[in-house]
N, C-alpha and C positions, 0 to 999 in steps of 0.2 A: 836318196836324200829326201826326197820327197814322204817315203812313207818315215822315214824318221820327225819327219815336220809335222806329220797327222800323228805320230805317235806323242809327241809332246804337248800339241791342242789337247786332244784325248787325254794326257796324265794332269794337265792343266783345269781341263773340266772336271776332270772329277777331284782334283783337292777342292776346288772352287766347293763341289757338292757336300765334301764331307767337312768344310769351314762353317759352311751356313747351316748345317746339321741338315739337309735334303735326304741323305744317305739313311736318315733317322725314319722309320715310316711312321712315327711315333707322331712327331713333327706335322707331317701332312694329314695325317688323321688328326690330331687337333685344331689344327687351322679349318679344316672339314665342319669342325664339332662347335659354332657359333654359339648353340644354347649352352654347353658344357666348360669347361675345360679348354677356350681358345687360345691358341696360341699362333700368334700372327706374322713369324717369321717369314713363312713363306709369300706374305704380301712384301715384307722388305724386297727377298730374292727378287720377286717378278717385281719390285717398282726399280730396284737396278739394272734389272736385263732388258728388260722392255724398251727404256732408252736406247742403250746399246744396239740391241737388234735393232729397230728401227733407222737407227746413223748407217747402222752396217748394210744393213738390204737399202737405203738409199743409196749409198756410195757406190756399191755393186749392181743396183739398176741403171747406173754412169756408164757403165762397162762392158761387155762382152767377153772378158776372160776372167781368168780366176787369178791370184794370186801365181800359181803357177803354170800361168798361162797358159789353161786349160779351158776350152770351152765351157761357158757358163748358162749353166740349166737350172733356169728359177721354175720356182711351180706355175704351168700357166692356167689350171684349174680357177673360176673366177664364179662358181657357179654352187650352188648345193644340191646333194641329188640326193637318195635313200643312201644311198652305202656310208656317205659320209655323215647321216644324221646317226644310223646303225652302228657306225665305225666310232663317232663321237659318246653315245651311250654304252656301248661297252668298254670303253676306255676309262669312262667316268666314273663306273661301276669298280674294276678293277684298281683303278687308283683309289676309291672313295674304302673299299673294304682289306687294301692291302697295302696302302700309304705308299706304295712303289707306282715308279713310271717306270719307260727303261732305260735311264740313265742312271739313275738311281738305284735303280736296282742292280743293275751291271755292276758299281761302285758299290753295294752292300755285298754283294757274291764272293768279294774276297776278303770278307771279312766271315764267309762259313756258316752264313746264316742259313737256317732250314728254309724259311720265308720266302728269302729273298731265291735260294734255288726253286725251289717251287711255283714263282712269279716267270723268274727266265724260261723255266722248262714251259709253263703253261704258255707264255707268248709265241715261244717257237713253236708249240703244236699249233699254234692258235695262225701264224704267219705259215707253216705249210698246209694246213685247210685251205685256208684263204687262196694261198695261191696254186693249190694242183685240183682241190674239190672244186673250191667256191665260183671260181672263174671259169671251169668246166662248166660249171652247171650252168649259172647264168649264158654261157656261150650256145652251148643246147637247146635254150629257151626261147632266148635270140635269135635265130636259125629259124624256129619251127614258129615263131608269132609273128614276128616283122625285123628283116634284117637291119633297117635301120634305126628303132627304137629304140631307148637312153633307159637305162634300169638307173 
């Protein structure tokens, strides 16, 4: 029952995505494009969701379980470190020259786009670097400089 419940969030997000045209990378590169060619759709999306979110992670920092009353795990990260400034610049990079996130892009994938495959494939290489190289290496460096030091 339960993954039928995440499957219907999940079919809900993404019409949401393909109503407001997010699914469009056309869309996010415009609103990107302030000297050109703006298109400010996407300020509507995030001045709707924004509220939303923020009701919603209030109501849910009330709480200790989920909805289905599962232990509830908020981010406790409160802090900035290089990975997340690294993490934030190529993200920004990748959305800024391919109008895709990866919601979006997931929700363009079934529509056959070369693009939008080529975004997916490149994330998942991009998420198993990250996590079988990148956290090796750092772990190694870690080790051999000072076991307790914060990359």
């Amino acid at each position: 029952m339960i993954n039928f419940l995440v499957l219907i969030c999940g079919f809900i997000f993404g019409i949401g995505l393909i109503f407001s045209g997010m699914s469009n990378p056309s869309n996010v590169i415009n609103f990107l494009n302030i000297a050109g060619k703006w298109n400010p759709s996407l300020l509507f999306v995030m001045l709707g969701a924004i509220p939303v979110s923020f009701i919603g992670f209030r109501w849910f920092q009330k709480k200790d379980k989920t909805v289905f009353n599962d232990k509830l795990h908020l981010p406790g990260n409160s802090y900035i470190n290089k990975e997340l400034i690294v993490g934030s610049f190529l993200f920004g990079i990748g959305w800024a020259l391919t109008g895709f996130c990866p919601g979006p892009a997931l929700v363009a994938l079934y529509t056959g786009s070369p693009k939008a495959l080529l975004f997916v494939l490149s994330m998942l290489i991009g998420m198993f670097l990250h996590d079988h190289l990148y956290k090796a290496f750092i772990k190694k460096i870690k080790s051999k400089i000072n076991p307790h030091s914060h990359f």
